[in-house]
C-alpha positions as CSV (number, residue, x, y, z in Angstrom):
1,X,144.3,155.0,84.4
2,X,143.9,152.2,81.3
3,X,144.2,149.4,84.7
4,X,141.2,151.2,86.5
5,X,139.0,151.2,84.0
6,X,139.4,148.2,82.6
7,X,138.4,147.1,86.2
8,X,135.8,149.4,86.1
9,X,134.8,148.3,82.8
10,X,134.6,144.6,84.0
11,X,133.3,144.9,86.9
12,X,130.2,146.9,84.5
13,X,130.0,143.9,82.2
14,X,128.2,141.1,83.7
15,X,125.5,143.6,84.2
16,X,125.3,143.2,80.3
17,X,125.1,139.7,80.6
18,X,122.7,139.7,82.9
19,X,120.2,142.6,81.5
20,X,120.4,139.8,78.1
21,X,120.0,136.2,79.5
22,X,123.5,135.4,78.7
23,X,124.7,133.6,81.7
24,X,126.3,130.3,80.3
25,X,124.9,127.4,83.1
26,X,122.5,129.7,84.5
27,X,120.4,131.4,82.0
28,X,119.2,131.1,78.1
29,X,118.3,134.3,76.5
30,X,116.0,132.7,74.4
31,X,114.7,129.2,73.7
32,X,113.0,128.5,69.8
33,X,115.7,130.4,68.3
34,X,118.7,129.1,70.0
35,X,117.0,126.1,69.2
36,X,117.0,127.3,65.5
37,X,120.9,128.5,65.4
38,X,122.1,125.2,67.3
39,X,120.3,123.1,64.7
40,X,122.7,124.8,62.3
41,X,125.6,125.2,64.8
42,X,125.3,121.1,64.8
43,X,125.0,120.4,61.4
44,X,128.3,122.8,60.5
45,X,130.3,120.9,63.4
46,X,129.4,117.3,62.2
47,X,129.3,117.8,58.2
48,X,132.7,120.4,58.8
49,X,130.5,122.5,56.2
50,X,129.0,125.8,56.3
51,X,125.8,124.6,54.7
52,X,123.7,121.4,56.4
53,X,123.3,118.2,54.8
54,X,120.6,116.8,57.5
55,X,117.7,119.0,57.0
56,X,116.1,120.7,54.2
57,X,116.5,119.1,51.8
58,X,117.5,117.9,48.8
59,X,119.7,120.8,48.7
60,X,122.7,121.4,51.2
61,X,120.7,124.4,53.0
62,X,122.5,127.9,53.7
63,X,121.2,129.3,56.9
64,X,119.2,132.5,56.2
65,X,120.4,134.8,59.4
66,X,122.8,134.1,62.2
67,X,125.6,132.4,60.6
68,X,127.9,134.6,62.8
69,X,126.3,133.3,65.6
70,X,126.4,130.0,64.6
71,X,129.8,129.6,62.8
72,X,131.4,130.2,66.1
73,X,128.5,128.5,68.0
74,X,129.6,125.6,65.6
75,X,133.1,125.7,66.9
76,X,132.7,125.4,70.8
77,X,130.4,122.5,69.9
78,X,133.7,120.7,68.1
79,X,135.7,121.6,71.0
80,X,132.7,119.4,73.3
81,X,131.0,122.0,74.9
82,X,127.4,121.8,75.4
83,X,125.2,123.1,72.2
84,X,123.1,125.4,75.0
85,X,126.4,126.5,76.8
86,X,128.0,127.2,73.1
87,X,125.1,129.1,72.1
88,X,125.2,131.4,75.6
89,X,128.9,131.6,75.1
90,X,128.9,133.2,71.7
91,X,125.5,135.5,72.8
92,X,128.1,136.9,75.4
93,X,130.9,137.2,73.8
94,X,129.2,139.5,70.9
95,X,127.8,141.0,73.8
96,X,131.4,141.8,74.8
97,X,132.2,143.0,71.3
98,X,129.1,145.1,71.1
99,X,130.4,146.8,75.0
100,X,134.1,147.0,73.5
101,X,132.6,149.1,70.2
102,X,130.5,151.4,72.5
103,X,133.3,152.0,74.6
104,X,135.5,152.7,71.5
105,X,132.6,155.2,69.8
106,X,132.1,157.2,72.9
107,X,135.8,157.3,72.9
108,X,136.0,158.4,69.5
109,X,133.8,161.2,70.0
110,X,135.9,162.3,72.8
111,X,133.8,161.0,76.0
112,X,136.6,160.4,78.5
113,X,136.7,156.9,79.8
114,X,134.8,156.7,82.5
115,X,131.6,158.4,80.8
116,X,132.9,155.7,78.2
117,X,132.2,152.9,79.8
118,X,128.9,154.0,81.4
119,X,128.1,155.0,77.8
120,X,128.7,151.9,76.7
121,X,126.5,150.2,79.6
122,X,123.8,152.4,78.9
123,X,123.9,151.2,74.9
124,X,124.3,147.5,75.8
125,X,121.2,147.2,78.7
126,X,119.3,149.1,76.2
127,X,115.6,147.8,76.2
128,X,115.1,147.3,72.2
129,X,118.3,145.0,72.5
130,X,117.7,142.4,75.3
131,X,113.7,142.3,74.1
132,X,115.2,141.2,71.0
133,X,116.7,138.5,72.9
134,X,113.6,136.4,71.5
135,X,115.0,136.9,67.8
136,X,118.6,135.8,68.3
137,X,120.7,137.7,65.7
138,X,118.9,140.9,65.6
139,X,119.8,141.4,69.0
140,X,123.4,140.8,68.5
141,X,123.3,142.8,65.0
142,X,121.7,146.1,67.4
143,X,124.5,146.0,70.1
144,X,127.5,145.4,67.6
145,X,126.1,148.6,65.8
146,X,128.8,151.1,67.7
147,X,131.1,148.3,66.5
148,X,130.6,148.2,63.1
149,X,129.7,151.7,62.4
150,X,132.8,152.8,64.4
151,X,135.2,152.4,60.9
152,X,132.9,153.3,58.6
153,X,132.8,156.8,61.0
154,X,136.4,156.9,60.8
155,X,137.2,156.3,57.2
156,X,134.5,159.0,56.6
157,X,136.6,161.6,58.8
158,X,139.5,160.6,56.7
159,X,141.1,157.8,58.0
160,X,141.4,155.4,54.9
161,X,144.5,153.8,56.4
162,X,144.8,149.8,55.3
163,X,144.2,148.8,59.0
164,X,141.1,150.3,58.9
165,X,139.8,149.7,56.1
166,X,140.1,146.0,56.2
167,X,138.4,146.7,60.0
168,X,135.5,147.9,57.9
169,X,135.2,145.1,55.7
170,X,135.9,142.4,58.4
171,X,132.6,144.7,60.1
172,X,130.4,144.4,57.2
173,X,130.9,140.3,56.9
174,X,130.3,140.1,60.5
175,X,127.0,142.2,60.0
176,X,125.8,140.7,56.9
177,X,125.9,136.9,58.2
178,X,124.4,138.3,61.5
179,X,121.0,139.9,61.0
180,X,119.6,141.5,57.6
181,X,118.3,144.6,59.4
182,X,121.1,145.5,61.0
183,X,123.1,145.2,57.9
184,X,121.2,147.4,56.2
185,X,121.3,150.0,59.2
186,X,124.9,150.0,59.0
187,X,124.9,150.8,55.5
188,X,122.5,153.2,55.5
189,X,124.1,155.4,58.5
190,X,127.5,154.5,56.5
191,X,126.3,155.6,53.2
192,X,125.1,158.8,55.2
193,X,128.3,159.6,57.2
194,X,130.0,158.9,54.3
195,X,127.8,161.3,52.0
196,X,127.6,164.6,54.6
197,X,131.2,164.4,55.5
198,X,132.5,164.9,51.9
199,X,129.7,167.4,51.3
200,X,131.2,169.3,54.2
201,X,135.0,168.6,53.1
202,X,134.3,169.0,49.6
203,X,137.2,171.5,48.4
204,X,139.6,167.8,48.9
205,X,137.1,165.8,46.1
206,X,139.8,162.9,45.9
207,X,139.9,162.3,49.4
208,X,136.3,162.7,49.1
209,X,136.3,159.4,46.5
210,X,138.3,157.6,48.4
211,X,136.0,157.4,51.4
212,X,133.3,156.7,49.0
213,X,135.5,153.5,47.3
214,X,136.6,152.2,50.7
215,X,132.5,152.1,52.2
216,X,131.6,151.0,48.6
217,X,133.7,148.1,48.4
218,X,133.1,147.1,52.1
219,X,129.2,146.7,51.9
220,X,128.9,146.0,48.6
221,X,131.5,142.8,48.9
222,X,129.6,141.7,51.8
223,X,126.7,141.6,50.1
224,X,128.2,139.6,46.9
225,X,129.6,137.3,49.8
226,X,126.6,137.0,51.3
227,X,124.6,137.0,47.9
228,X,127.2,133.7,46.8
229,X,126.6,131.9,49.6
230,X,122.8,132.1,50.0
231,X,123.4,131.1,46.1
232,X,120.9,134.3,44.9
233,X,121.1,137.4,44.5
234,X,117.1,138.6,44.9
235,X,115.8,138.4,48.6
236,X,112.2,139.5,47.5
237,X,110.1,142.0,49.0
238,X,106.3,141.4,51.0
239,X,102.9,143.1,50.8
240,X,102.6,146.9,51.8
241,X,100.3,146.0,54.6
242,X,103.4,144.1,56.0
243,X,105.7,146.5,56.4
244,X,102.2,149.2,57.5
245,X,101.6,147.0,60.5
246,X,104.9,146.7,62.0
247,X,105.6,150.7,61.4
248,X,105.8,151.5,65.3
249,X,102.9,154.0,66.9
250,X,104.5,157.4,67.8
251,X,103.5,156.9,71.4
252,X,105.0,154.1,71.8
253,X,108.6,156.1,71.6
254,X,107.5,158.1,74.6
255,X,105.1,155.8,76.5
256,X,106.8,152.1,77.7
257,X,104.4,149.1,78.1
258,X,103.7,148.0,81.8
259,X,105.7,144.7,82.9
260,X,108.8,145.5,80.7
261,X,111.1,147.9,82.4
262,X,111.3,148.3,86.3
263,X,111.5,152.2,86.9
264,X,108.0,153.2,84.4
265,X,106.3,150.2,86.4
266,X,107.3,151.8,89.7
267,X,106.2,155.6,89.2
268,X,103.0,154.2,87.6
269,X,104.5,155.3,83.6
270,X,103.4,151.9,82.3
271,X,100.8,151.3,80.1
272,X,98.6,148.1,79.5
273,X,99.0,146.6,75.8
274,X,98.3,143.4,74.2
275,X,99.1,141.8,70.7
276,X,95.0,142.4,70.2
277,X,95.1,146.0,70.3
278,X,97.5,146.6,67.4
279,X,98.5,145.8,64.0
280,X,101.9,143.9,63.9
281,X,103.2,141.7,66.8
282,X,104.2,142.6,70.5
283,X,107.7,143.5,69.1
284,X,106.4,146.7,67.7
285,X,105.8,148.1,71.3
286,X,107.8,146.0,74.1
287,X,111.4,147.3,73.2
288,X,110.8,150.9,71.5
289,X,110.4,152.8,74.0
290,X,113.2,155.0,74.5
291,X,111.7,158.6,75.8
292,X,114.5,159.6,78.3
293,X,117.2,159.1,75.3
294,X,115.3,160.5,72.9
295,X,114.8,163.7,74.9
296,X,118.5,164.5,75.9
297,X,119.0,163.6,72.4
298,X,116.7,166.4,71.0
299,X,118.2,168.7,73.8
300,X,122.0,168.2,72.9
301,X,120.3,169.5,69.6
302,X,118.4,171.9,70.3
303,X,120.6,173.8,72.8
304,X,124.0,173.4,70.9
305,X,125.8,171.7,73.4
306,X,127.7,169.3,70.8
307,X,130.2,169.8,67.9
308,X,128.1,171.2,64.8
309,X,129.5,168.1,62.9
310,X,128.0,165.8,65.6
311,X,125.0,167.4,65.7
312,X,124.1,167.4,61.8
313,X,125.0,164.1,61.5
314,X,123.8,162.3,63.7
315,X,120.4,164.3,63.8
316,X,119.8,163.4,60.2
317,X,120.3,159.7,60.7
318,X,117.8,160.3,63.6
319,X,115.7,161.6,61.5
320,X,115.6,159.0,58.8
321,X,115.6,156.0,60.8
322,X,112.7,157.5,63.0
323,X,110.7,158.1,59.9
324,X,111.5,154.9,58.4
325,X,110.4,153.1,61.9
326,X,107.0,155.0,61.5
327,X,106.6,152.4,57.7
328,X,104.4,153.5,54.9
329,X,101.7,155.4,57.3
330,X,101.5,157.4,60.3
331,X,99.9,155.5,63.2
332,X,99.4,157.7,66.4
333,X,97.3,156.0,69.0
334,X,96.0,153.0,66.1
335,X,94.4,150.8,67.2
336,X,93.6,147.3,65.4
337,X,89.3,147.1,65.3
338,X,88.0,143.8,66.2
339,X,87.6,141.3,63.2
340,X,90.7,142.3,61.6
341,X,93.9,140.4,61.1
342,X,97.4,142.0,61.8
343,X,98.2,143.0,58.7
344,X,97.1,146.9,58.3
345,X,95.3,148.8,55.6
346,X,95.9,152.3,54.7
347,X,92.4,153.2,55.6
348,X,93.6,153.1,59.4
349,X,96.4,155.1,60.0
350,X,96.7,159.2,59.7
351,X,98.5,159.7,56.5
352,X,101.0,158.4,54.7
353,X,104.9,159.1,55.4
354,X,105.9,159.1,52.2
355,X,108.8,156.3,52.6
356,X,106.3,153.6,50.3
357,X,108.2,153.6,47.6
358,X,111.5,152.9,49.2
359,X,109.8,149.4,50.4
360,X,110.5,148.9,47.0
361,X,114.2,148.8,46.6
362,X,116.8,145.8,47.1
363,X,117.5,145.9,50.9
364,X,114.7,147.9,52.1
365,X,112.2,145.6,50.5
366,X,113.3,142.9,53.1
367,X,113.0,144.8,55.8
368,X,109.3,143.8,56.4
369,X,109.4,144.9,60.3
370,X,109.9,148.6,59.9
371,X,109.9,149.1,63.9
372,X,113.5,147.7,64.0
373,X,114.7,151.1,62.1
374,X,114.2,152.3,65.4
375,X,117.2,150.7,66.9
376,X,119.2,153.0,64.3
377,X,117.7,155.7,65.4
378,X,118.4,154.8,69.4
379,X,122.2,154.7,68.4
380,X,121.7,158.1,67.3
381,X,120.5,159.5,69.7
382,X,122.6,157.6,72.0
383,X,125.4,159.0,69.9
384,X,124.3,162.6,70.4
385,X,124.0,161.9,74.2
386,X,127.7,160.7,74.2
387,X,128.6,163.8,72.2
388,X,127.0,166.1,74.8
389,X,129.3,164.4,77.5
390,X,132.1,164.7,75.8
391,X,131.3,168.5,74.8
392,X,132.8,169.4,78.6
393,X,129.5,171.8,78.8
394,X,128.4,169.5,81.8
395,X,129.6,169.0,85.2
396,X,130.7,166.2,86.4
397,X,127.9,165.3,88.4
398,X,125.8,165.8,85.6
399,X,127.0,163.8,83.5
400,X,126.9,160.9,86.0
401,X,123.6,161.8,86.6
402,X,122.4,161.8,83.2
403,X,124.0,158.4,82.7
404,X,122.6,157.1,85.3
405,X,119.5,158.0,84.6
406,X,119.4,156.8,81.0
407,X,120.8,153.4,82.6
408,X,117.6,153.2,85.2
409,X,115.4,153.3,82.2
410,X,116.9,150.3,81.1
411,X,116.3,148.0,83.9
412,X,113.6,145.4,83.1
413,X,110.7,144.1,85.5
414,X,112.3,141.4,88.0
415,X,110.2,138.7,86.1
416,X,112.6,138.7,83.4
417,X,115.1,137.1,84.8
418,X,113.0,134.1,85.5
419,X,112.2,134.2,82.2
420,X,115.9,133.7,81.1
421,X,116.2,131.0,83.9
422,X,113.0,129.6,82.9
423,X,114.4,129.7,79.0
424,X,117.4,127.6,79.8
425,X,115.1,125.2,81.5
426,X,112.6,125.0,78.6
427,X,115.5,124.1,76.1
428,X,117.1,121.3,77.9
429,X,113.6,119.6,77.9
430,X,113.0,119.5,74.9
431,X,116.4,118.4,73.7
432,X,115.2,116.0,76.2
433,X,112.3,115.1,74.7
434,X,113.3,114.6,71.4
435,X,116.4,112.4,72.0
436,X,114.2,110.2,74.1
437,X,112.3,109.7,70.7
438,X,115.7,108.0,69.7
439,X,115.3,104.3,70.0
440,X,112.2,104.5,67.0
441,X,114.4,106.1,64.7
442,X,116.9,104.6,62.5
443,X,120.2,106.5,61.9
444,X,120.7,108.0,59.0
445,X,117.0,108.0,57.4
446,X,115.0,110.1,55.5
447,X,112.0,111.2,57.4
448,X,109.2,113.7,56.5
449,X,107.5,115.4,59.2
450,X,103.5,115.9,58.2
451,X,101.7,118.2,58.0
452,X,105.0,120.3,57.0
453,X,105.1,124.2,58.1
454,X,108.2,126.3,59.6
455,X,109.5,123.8,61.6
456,X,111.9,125.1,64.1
457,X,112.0,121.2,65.6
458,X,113.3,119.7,62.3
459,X,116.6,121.5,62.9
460,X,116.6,119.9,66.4
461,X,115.3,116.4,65.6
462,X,117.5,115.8,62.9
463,X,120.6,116.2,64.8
464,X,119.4,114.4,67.9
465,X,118.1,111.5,65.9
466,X,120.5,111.3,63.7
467,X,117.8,111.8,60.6
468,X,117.7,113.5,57.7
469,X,114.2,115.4,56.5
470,X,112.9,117.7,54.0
471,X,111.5,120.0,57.2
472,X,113.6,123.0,58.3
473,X,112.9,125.9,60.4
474,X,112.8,129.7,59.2
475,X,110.3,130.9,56.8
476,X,112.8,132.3,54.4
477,X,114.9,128.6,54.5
478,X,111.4,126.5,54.4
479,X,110.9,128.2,51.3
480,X,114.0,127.9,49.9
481,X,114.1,124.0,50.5
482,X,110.6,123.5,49.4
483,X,111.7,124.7,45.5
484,X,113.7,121.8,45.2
485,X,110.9,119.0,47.1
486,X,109.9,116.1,45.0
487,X,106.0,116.3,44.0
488,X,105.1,113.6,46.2
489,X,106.1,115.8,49.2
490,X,105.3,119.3,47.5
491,X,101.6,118.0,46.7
492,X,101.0,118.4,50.4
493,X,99.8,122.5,51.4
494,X,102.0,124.3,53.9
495,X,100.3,123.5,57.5
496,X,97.8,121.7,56.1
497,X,96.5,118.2,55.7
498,X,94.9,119.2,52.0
499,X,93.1,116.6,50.1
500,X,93.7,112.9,50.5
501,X,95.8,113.4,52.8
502,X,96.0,109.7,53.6
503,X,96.4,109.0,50.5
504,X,99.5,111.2,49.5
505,X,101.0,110.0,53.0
506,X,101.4,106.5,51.2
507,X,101.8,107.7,47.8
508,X,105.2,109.3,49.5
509,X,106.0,106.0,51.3
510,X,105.3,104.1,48.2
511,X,107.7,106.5,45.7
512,X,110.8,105.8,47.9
513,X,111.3,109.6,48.4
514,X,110.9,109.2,52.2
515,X,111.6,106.3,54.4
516,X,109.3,107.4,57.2
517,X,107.3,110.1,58.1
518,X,105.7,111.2,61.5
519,X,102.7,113.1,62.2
520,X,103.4,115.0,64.8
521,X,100.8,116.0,67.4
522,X,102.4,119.2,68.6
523,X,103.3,122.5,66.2
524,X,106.5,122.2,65.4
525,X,107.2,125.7,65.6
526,X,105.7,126.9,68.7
527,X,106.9,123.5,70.6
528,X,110.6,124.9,70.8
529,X,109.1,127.7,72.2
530,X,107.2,127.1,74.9
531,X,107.8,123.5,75.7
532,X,106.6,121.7,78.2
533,X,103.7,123.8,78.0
534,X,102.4,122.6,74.3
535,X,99.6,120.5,73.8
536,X,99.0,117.6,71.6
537,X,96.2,119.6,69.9
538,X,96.5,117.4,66.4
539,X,96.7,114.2,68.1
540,X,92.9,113.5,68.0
541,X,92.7,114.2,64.4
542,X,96.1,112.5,63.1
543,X,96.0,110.0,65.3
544,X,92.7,108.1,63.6
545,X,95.1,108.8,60.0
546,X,97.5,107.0,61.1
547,X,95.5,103.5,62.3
548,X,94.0,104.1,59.3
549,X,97.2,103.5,57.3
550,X,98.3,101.1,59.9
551,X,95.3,98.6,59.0
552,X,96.5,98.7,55.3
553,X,99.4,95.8,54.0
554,X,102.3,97.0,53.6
555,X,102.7,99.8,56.2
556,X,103.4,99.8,60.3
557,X,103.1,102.5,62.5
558,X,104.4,103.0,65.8
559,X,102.4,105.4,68.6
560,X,104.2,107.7,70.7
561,X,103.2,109.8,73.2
562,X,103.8,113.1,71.2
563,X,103.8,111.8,67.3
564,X,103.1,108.4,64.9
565,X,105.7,107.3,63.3
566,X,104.8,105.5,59.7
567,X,107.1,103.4,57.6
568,X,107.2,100.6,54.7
569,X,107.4,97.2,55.7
């Protein structure tokens, strides 16, 4: 029986791949992030460090997210395999990981193993997962989340053997140098579990404690560990309106956007959106939709079908995670008026939810887009669904019918698959392009990249020219690196020329601080996004900048299709 479905189960498992771009040679799931990671992945397989030495500087720079992504990533590139291949490799083989902890949760709650595996195909092909393709480690933090919540489940039902607790720990490092949100939905639904199953086993208080010690010390050393290497413990907080905007609409739980899945385009379900109509980004409404799981979910509920343990529980962290998706204030059919910017004012939303305050507390306070609760809440209710098949209430046929139908939700529009062909493309240009800038470089210098912003080429370009540069992409790592800037490169505002520009340009080239810097016509963040299709849209005004400094003694400038390059004689 173990032979067949392991078969089964294999047979299942390049649908995963597939469903999330991750088909090493064939596919990219992404293309600016994995451009990102690999800029890391690089720097930790030349330097044999887990901090990088060739961009953002002065400081050896820790990577803000993803490390488990590209620590391994970083590895495979070592061994000589291709930085895209690597990158593909690891995607899938979390991917795998994240199928293996489904498979072991729907297990666990007593699914038998077919219904298992389906289960576990069902959580993987999810929608909020492979939209989150686009943003690299939160992807791979949502499908692990069977995974890692898997011991924390059973260390609160009582199993506090060494095995598994050590399992939990070894979880909570692999979620905490994966993806902040995630990390913080596994402790949450940990903290929970933890919480309602003493409360329910209450008359055994020690066993109680020591449930509570072995979660404590798992998520609170991976946050030290975490806290040690990042080299701070404080991660900030943003604006109210930030976390307002990006607080998913109700209907957008129940209603899916037209060109994102295949079966709600087909019976006409979809609905027309664009980034215009709403506060937030696109995120907040391609990949929540979830209205077929959310409804068996509230029926396994509502009609008693599941063990009243399962039930309670996993209602309540429903229930939480749902309201904590909704952020500060209610929005049911909001719409963004014309004239205003993304960020949303209380004015325009129902009434508040009454979760404000806990914006305010370490962890939550980073978790700026509130949407991404939602994924919590999905393995919920995907939790609830499992524990209805496993209940033995249901027929056979209904149960494969129910799984089936869950997994037909799932499927997205035919297009996306070119996308994730199209993605793999779009990368190997523009590793392309920049190594082709190559020959005007000199190895090992120290170039600034102006006007300076979140520059998600820096981490590319300084491994493919073999530079080293005060750029770096991430917002959280550009502002970490720009603490420590010299003033001759600080004195310069973030995406922006500023005052006298061509002025501080040479006062940098003059202090020593820089051997070169190159004004690049391009954005450097959108660029490993969408390349080919960029424009020079700065050439026209940097270019003139840079003859300018080129007709001064003392300085040459070479011109490049894409960028000037400036240096010292």
């Amino acid at each position: 029986m173990r032979s067949l479905t392991f078969i089964w189960a294999t047979c299942l498992f390049p649908i995963v791949l597939l469903f999330n771009g991750a088909v090493p040679g064939i596919m990219a799931p992404t293309t600016g992030q994995l451009l990102w990671v690999t800029g890391f992945a690089q720097s930790f397989a030349r330097d044999s460090s887990l901090y990088v030495h060739n961009f953002g500087l002065p400081n050896p720079a820790a990577m803000a997210f993803g490390l488990s992504i590209a620590f391994p990533q970083a590895i495979l590139i070592d061994l000589g395999i291709r930085p895209t291949t690597a990158y593909v490799a690891v995607v899938a083989s979390w991917l795998a990981v994240g199928y293996w902890g489904a498979y072991q949760f729907a297990r666990w709650l007593g699914a038998g193993r077919p219904g298992s595996v389906m289960s576990a195909l069902v959580w993987c092909t999810l929608p909020i997962i492979w939209v989150h393709q686009g943003f690299s480690a939160v992807a791979t933090g949502m499908v692990i989340l069977p995974f890692t919540l898997l011991f924390a489940f059973r260390i609160s039902h009582g199993d506090t053997r060494l095995v598994t607790c050590a399992s939990f720990v070894g979880a909570c490092l692999i979620a905490v140098f994966m993806d902040g949100y995630t990390f913080m939905m596994m402790a949450v639904a940990s903290v929970l579990t933890v919480a309602w199953q003493s409360f329910r086993d209450r008359p055994g208080g020690g066993h109680g404690l020591r449930r509570f010690v072995a979660i404590a010390c798992g998520l609170g050393g991976a946050y030290v560990t975490y806290a040690l290497y990042q080299g701070r413990a404080d991660f900030g907080g943003y604006p109210i309106e930030f976390f307002r905007a990006y607080g998913v609409n109700v209907e957008f739980f129940f209603t899916p956007t037209k060109g994102v899945m295949a079966l709600p385009d087909l019976i006409g379900w979809g609905k027309d959106r664009a980034a215009s109509m709403y506060f937030g980004d696109p995120s907040v409404y391609l990949g929540t939709f979830a209205g077929a799981l959310i409804g068996l979910a509230a029926f396994a509920v509502l009609t008693r079908r599941v063990k009243p343990e399962h039930r309670t529980l996993f209602a309540l962290i429903a229930v939480f995670a749902f309201w904590m998706a909704l952020g500060p204030t209610l929005k049911l059919f909001t719409h963004r008026p014309d004239g205003l910017d993304n960020m949303m004012p209380a004015e325009y939303g129902w009434f508040s939810t009454g979760n404000g305050w806990l914006m305010n507390l370490p962890g939550f306070a980073s978790m700026r887009a509130t949407y991404r609760w939602s994924a919590l809440a999905f393995f919920a209710c995907w939790a609830l669904v499992v524990s209805l098949i496993a209940s033995g209430r249901l027929s056979m046929r209904a149960r494969a019918g129910l799984l089936l139908g869950l997994f037909a939700f799932n499927i997205p529009v035919p297009s996306q698959f070119s996308i994730y062909m199209t993605s793999k493309d779009s990368v190997e240009a523009m590793v392309a392009e920049v190594s082709s800038w190559r020959t005007n470089f000199r190895s090992g210098e120290l170039v600034a990249f102006l006007p300076y912003g979140n520059d998600f080429l820096a981490n590319v370009a300084a491994n493919e020219l073999d530079v080293r540069t005060y750029n770096i992409g991430g917002d959280k790592n550009q502002q970490a690196a720009q603490q420590s800037w010299p003033a001759e490169m600080s004195v310069f505002p973030f995406g922006q020329q500023g005052q006298d520009f061509a002025k501080n340009v040479q006062a940098l080239l003059d202090s020593g601080k820089v051997d070169a810097v190159v004004f690049p016509y391009f954005d450097m963040l959108w660029a490993p996004h969408f390349w080919p299709a960029i424009a020079d849209d700065d050439k026209n005004d940097l270019e003139p900048i840079a003859r300018l400094i080129d007709a001064l003694p003392g300085y040459d400038v070479v011109y490049a299709p894409h960028y000037a390059l400036i240096r010292k004689h």
